[in-house]
N, C-alpha and C positions, 0 to 999 in steps of 0.2 A: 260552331259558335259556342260558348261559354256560358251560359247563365247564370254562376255558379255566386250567388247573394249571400252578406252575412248584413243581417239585422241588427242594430245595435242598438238600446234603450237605454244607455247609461245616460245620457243628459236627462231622457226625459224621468227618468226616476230620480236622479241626482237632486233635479231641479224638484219636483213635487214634496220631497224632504225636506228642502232649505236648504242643501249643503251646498257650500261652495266646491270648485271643480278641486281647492289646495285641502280640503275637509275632508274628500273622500281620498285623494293621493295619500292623505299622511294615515289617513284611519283604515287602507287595504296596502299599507308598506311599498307604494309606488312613486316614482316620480311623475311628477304636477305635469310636465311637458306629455311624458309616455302617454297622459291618461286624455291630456287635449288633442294630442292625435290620436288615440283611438275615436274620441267622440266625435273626430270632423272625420272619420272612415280614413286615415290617413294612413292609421295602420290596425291589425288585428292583434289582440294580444296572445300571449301565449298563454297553453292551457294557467300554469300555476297565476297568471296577473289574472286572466277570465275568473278564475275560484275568487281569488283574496275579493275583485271587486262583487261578486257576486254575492258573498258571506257580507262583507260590507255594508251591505244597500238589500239584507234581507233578502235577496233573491235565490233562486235558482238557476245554475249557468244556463238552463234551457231559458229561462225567463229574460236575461240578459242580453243572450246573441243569440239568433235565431237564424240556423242555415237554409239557402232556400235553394 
């Protein structure tokens, strides 16, 4: 069996900021769609979108996704 978890905290950081989801897309050079499926877990980004968004929103990638 799998249990192989990734953590994601981008809404809930996005959201405690103010930003809108098109605020953080244009301000970590991503597309609006890419960044709405990551936050419903739709998909994982890849390392260089993990950075930009993480640089973005002040975090650290560890702070961002969390593998479990």
């Amino acid at each position: 069996m799998n249990t192989d978890t990734i953590i994601c905290r981008l809404k809930e950081r996005r959201t405690s900021l103010g930003f809108t989801q098109r605020q953080v897309a244009e301000g970590a050079d991503i597309n609006v769609t890419t960044l709405i499926n990551i936050e419903k877990g739709r998909a994982i980004p890849n390392l260089l979108y993990a950075m930009k968004l993480a640089k973005f929103l002040w975090m650290m990638v560890e702070e961002v996704f969390e593998y479990r």
